[in-house]
C-alpha positions in Angstrom: -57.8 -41.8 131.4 -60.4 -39.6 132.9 -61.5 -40.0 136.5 -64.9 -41.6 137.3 -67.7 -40.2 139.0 -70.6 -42.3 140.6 -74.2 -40.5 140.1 -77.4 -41.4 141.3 -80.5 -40.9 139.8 -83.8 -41.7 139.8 -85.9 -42.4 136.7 -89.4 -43.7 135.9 -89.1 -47.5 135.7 -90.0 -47.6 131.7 -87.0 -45.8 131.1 -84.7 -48.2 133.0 -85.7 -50.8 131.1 -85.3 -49.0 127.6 -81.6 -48.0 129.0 -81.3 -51.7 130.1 -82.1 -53.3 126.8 -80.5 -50.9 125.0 -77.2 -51.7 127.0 -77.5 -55.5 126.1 -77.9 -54.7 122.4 -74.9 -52.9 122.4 -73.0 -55.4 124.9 -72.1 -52.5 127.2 -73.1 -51.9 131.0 -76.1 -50.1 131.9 -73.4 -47.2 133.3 -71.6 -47.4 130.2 -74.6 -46.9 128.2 -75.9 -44.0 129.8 -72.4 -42.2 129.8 -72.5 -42.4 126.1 -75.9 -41.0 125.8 -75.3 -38.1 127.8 -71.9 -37.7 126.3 -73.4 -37.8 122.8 -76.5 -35.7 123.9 -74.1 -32.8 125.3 -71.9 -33.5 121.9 -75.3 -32.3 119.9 -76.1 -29.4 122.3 -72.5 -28.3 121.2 -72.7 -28.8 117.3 -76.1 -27.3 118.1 -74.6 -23.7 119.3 -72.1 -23.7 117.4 -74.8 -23.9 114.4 -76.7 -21.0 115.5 -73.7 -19.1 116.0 -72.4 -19.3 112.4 -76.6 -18.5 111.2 -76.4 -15.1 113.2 -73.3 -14.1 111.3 -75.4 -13.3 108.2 -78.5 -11.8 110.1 -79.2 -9.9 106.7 -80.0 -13.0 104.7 -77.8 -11.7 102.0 -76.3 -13.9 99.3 -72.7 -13.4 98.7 -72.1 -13.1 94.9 -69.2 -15.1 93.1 -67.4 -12.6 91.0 -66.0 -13.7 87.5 -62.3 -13.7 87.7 -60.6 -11.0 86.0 -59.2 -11.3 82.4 -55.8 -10.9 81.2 -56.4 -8.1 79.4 -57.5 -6.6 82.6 -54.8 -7.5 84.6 -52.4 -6.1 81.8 -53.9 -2.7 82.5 -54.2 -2.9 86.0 -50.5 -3.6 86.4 -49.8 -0.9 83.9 -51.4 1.2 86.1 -49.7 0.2 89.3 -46.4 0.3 87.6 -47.0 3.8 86.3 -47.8 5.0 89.3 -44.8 3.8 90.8 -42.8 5.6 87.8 -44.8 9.0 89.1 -44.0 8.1 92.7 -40.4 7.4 92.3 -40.0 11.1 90.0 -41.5 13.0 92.6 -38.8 12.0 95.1 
């Protein structure tokens, strides 16, 4: 389990009793509550980052295009190729 910390803090009265009635409605403690909400608030600034990282990877706003698989007549020649090439390889030695 993860050690506990006690903070203090002051807030404007309005939002104590939002944090307060928010607590009950969930049936936690007002400490509990808060906890989660930060927790979840330092969760989003995470997923947030990590979001703008992945958008700056494509800072060309190019559009990758699907290419059609090739055909089996294609591969046929293509692995002609290669294995004639070998043959030549192999000879030269």
């Amino acid at each position: 389990m993860s050690e506990i910390s006690s903070l203090s803090l002051k807030i404007p009265q309005e939002l104590k009793e939002q944090i307060k009635a928010a607590a009950l409605e969930n049936q936690v403690s007002i400490s509990a509550e808060v906890a989660a909400r930060l927790a979840k608030s330092f969760a989003i600034v995470a997923k947030d980052s990590v979001d703008a990282e992945q958008e700056d990877v494509d800072s060309q706003h190019t559009e990758e295009v699907v290419e059609q698989p090739l055909s089996q007549k294609e591969l046929k020649k293509i692995r002609q190729l290669i294995k004639d090439k070998s043959k030549g390889a192999s000879k030269k030695k």
